[in-house]
N, CA, C and O atoms as CSV, one atom per row, in Angstrom:
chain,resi,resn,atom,element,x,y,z
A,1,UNK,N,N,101.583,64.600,-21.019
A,1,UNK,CA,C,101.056,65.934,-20.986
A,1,UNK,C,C,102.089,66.837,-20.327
A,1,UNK,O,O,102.857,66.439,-19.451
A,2,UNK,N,N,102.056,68.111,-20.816
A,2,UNK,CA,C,103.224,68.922,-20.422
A,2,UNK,C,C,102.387,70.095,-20.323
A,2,UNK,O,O,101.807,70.702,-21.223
A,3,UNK,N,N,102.429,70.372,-18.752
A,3,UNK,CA,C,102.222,71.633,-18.019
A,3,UNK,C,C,103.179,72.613,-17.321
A,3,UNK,O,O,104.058,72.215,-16.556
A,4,UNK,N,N,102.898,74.418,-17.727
A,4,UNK,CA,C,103.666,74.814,-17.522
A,4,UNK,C,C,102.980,75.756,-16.167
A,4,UNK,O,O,101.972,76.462,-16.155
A,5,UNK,N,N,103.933,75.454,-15.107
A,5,UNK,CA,C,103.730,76.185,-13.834
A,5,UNK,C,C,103.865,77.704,-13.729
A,5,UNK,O,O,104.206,78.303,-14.749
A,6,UNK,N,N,103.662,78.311,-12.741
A,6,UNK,CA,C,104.058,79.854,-12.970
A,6,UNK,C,C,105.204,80.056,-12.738
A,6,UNK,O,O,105.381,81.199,-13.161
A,7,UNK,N,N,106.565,79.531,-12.147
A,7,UNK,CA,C,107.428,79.302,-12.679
A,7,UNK,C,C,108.134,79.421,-13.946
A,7,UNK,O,O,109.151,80.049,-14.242
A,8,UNK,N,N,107.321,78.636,-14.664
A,8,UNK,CA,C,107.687,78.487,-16.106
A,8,UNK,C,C,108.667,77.301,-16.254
A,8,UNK,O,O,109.478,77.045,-17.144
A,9,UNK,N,N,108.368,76.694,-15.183
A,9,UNK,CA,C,108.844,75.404,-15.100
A,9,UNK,C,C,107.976,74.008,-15.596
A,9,UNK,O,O,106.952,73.847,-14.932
A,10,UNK,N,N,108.173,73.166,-16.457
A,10,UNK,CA,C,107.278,72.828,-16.756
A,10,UNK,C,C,107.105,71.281,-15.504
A,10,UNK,O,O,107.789,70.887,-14.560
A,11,UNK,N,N,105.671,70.737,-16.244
A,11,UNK,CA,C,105.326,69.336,-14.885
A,11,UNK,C,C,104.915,68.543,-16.228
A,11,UNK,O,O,104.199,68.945,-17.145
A,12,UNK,N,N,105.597,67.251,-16.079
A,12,UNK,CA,C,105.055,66.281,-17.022
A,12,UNK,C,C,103.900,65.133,-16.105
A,12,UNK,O,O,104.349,64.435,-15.196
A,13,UNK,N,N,102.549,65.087,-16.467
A,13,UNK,CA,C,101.815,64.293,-15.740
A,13,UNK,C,C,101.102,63.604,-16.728
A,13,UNK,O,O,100.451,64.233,-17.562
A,14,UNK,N,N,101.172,61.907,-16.725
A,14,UNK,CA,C,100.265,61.459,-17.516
A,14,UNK,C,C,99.032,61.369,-16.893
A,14,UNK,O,O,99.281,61.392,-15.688
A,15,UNK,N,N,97.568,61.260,-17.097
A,15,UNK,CA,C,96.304,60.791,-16.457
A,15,UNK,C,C,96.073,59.776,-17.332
A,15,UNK,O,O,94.966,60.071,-17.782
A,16,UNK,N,N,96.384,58.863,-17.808
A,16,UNK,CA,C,95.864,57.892,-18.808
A,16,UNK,C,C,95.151,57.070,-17.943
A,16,UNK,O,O,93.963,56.819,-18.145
A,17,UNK,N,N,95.810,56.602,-16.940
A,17,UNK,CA,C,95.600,55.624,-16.024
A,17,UNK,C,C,94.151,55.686,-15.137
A,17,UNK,O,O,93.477,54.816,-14.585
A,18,UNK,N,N,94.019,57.132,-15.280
A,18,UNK,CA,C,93.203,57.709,-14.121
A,18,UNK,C,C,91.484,57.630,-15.209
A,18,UNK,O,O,90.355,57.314,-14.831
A,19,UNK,N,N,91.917,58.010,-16.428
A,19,UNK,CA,C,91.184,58.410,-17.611
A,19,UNK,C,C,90.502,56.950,-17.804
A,19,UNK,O,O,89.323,56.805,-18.127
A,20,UNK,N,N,91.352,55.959,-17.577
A,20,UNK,CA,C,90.718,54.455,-17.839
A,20,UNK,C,C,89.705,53.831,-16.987
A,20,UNK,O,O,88.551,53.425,-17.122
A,21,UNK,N,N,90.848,53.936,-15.771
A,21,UNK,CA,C,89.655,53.467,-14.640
A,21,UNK,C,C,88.238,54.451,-14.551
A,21,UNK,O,O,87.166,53.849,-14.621
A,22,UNK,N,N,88.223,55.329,-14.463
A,22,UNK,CA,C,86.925,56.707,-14.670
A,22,UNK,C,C,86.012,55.949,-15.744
A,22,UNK,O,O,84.822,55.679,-15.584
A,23,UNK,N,N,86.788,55.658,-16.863
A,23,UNK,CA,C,86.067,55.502,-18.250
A,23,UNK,C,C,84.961,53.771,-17.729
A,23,UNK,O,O,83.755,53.577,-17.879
A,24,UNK,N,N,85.821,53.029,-17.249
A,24,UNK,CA,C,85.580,52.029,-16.812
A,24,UNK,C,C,84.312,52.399,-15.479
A,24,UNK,O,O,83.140,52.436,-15.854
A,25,UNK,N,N,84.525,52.578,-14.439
A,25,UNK,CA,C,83.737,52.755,-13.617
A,25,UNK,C,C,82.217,53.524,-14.240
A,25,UNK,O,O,81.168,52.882,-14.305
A,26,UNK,N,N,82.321,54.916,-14.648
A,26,UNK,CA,C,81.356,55.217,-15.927
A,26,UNK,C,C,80.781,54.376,-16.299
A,26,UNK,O,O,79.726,54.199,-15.690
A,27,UNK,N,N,81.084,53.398,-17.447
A,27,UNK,CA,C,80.379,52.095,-18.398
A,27,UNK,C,C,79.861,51.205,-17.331
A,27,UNK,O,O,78.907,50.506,-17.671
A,28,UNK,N,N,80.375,51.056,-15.858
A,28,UNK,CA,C,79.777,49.939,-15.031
A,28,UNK,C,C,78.600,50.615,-14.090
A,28,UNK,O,O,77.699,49.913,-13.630
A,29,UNK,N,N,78.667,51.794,-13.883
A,29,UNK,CA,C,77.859,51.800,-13.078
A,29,UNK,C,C,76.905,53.606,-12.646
A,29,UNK,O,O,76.487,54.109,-11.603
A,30,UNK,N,N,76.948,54.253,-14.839
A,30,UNK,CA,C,76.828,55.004,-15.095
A,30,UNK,C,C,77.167,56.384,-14.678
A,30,UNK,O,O,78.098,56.389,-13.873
A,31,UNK,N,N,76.702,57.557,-14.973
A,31,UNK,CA,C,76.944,58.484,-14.851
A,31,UNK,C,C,76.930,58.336,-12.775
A,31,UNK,O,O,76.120,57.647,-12.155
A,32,UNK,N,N,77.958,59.117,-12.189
A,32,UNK,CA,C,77.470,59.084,-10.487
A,32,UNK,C,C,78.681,60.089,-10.153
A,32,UNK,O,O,79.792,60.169,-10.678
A,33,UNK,N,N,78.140,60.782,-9.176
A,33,UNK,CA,C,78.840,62.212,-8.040
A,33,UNK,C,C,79.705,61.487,-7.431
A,33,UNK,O,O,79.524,60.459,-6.779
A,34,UNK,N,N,81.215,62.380,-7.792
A,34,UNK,CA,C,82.306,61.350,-7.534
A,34,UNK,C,C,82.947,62.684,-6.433
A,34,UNK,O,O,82.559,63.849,-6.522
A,35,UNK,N,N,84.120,62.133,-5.293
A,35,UNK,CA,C,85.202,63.323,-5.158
A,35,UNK,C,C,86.080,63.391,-5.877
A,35,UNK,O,O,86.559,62.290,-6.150
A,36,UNK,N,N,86.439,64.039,-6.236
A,36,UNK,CA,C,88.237,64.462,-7.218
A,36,UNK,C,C,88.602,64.744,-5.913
A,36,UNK,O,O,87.963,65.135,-4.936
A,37,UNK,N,N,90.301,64.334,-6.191
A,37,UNK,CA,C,90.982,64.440,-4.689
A,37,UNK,C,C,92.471,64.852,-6.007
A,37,UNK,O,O,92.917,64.075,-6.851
A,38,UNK,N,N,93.027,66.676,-5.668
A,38,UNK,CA,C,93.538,67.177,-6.400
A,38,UNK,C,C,94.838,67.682,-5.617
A,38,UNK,O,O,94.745,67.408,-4.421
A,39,UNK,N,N,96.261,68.472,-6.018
A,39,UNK,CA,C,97.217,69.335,-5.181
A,39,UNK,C,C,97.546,69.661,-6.079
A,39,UNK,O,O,97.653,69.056,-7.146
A,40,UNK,N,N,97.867,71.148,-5.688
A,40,UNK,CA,C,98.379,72.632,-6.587
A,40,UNK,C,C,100.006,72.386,-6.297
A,40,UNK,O,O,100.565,72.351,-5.200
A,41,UNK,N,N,100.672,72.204,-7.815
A,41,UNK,CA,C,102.111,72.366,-8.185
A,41,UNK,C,C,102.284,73.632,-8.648
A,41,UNK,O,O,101.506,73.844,-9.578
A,42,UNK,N,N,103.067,74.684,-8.358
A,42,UNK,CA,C,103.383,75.602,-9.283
A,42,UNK,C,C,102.044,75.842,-9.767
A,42,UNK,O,O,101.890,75.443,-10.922
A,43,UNK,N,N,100.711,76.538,-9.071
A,43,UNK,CA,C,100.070,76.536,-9.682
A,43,UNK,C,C,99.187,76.253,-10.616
A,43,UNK,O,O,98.406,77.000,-11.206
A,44,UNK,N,N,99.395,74.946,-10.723
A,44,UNK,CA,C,98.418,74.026,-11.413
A,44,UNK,C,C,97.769,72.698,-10.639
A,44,UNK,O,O,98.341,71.896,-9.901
A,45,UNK,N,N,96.579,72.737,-11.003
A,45,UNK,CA,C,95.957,71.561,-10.643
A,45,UNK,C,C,96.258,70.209,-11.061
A,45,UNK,O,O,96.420,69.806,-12.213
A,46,UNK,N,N,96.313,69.567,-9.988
A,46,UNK,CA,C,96.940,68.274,-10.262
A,46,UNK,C,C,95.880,67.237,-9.941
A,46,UNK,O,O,95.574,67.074,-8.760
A,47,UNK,N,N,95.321,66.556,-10.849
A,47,UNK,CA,C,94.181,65.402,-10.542
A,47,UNK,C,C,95.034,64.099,-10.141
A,47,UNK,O,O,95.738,63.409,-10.879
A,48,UNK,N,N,94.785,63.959,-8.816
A,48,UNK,CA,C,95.558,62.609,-8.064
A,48,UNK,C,C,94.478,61.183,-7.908
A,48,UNK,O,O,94.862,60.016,-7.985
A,49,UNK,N,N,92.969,61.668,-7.657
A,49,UNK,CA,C,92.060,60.302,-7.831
A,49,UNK,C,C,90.683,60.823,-7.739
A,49,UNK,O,O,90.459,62.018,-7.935
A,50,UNK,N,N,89.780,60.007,-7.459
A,50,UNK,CA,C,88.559,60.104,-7.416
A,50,UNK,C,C,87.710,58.839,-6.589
A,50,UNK,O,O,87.978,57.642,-6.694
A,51,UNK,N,N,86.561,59.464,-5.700
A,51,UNK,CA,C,86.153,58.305,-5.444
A,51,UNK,C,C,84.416,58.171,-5.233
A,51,UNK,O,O,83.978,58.763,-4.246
A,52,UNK,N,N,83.523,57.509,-6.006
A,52,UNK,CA,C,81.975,57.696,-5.268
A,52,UNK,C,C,81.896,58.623,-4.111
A,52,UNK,O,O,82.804,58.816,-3.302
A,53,UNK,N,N,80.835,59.125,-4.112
A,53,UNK,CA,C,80.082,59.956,-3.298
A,53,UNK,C,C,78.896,58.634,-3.389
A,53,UNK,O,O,78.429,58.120,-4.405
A,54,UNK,N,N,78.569,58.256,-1.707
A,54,UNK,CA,C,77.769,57.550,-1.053
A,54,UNK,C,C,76.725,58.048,-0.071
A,54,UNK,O,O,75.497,57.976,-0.068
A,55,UNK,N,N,77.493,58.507,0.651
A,55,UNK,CA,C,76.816,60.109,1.848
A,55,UNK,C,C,77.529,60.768,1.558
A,55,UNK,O,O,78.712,60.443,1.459
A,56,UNK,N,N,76.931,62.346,1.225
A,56,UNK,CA,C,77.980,62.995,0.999
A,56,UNK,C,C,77.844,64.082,2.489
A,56,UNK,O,O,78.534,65.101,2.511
A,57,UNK,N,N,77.188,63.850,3.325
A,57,UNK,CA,C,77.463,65.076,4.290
A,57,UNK,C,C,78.384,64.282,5.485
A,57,UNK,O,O,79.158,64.877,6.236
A,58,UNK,N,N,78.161,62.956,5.500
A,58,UNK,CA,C,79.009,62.581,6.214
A,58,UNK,C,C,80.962,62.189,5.700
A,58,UNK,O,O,81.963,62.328,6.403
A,59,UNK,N,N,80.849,61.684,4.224
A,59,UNK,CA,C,81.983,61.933,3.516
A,59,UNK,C,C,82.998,62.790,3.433
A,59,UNK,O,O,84.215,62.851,3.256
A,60,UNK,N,N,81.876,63.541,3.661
A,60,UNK,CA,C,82.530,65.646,3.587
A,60,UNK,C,C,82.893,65.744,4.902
A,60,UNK,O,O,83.731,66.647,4.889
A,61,UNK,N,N,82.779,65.382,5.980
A,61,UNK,CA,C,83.257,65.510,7.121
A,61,UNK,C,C,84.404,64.661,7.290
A,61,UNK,O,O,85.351,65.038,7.979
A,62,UNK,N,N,84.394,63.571,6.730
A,62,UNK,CA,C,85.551,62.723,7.077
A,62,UNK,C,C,86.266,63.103,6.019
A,62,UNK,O,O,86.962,63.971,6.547
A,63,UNK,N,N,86.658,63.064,4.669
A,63,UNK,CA,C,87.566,63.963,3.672
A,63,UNK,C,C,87.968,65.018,4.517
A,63,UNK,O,O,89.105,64.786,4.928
A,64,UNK,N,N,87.714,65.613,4.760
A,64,UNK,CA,C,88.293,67.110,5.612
A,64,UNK,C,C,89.154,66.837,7.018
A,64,UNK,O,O,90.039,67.526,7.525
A,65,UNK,N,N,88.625,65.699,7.415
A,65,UNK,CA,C,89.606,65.343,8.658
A,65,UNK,C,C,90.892,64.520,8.337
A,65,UNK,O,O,91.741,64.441,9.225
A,66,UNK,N,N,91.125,63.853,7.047
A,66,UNK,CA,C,91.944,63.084,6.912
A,66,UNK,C,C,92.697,63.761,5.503
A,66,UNK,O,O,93.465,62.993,4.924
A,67,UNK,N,N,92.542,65.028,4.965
A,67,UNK,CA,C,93.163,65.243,4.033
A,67,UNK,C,C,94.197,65.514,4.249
A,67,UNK,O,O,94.333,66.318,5.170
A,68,UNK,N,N,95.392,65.046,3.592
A,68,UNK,CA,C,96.789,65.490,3.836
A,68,UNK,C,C,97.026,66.951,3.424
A,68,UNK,O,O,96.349,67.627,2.650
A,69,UNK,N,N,98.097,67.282,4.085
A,69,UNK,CA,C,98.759,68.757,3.614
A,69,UNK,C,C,98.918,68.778,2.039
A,69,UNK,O,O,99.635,68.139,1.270
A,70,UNK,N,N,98.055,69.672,1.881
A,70,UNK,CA,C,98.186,70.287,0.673
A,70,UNK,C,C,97.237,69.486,-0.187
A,70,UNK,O,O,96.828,69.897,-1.273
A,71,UNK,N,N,97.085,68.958,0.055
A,71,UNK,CA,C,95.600,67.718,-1.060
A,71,UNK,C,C,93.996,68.438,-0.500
A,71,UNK,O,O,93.445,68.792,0.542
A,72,UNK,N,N,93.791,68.374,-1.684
A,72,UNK,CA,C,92.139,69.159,-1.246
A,72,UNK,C,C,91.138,68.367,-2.429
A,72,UNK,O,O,91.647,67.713,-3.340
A,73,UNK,N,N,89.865,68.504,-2.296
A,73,UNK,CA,C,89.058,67.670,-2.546
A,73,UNK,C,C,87.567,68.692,-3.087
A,73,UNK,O,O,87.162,69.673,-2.464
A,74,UNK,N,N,86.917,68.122,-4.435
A,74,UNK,CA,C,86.076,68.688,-4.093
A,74,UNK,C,C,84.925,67.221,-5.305
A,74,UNK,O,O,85.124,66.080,-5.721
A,75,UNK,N,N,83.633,68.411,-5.393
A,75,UNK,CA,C,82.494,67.089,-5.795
A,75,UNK,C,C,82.227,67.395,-7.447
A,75,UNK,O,O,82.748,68.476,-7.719
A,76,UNK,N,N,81.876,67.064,-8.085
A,76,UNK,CA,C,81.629,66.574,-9.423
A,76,UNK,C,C,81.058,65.490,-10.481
A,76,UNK,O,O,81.284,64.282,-10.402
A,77,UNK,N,N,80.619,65.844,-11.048
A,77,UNK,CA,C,79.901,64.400,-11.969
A,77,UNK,C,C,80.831,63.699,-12.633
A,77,UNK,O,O,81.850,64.277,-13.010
A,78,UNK,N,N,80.711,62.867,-12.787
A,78,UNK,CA,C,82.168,61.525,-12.887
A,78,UNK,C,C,82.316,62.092,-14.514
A,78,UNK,O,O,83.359,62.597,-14.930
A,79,UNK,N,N,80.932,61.892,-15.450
A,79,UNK,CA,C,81.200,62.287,-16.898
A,79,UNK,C,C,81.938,63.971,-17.072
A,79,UNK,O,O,82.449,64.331,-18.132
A,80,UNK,N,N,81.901,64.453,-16.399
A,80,UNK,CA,C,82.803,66.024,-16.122
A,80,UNK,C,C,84.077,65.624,-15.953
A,80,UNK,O,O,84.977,65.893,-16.748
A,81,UNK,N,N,84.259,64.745,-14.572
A,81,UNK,CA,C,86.108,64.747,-14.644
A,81,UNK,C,C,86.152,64.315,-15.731
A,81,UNK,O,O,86.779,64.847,-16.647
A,82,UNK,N,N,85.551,63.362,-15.813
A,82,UNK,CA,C,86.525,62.329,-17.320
A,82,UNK,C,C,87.170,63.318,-18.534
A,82,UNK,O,O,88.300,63.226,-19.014
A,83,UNK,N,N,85.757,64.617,-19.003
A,83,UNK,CA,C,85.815,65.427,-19.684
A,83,UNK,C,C,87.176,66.275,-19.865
A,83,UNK,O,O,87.898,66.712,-20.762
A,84,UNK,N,N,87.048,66.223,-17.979
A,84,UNK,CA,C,88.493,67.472,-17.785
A,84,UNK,C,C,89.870,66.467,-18.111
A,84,UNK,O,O,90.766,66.614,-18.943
A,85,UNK,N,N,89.695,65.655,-17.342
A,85,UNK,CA,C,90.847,64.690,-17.616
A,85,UNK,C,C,91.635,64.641,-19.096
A,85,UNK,O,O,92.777,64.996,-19.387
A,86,UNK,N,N,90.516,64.031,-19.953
A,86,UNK,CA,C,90.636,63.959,-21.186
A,86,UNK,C,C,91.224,65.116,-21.838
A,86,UNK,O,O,92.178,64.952,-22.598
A,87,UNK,N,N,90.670,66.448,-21.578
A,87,UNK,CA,C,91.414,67.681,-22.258
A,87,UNK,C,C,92.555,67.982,-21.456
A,87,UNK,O,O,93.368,68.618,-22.126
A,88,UNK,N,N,92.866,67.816,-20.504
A,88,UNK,CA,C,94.240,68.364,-19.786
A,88,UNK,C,C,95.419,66.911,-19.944
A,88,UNK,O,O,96.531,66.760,-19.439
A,89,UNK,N,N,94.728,66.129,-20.726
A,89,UNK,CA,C,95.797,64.963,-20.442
A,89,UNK,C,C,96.067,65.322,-22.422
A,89,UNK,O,O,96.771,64.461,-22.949
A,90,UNK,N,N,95.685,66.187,-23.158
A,90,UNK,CA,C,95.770,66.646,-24.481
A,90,UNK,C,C,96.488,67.502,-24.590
A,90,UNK,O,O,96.796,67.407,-25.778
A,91,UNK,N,N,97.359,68.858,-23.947
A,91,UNK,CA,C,97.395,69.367,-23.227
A,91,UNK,C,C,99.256,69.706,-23.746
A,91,UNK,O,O,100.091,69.327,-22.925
A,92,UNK,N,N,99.693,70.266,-24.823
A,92,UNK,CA,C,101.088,69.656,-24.724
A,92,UNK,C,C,102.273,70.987,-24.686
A,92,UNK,O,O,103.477,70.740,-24.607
């Protein structure tokens, strides 16, 4: 996939990898409220992982204490990322 920054520089990122395991986790243990854990290149969103939502008020407190510089996080239905994944990994 080939994304172009505001720059106008472009970012080559595959998600295949990311798209599988999602697809996989999905089929095992259905639709479920995941975090996306993302960082802005040049203006674009960059999907780096995802993980269950278990508690989410206590989750949300600890995500926020341990996020690295520049990585930010937010909540979503697992069949949504996959969705986004899938079209931004189309994307050329």
């Amino acid at each position: 996939m080939r994304l172009v920054g505001k720059s106008g520089k472009s970012l080559f990122r595959e998600q295949n990898c990311l798209i599988d395991m999602l697809t996989k986790d999905i089929e095992n243990h259905g639709n479920f409220r995941c975090w996306y854990h993302f960082k802005i290149f040049d203006g674009i969103k960059l999907y780096t992982s995802y993980t269950k939502i278990e508690d989410y008020h206590s989750e949300l407190i600890s995500k926020a204490q341990c996020c690295e510089d520049g990585e930010y996080f937010e909540s979503i239905q697992a069949t949504d990322l996959l969705k986004i994944l899938k079209r931004r990994n189309k994307v050329d």
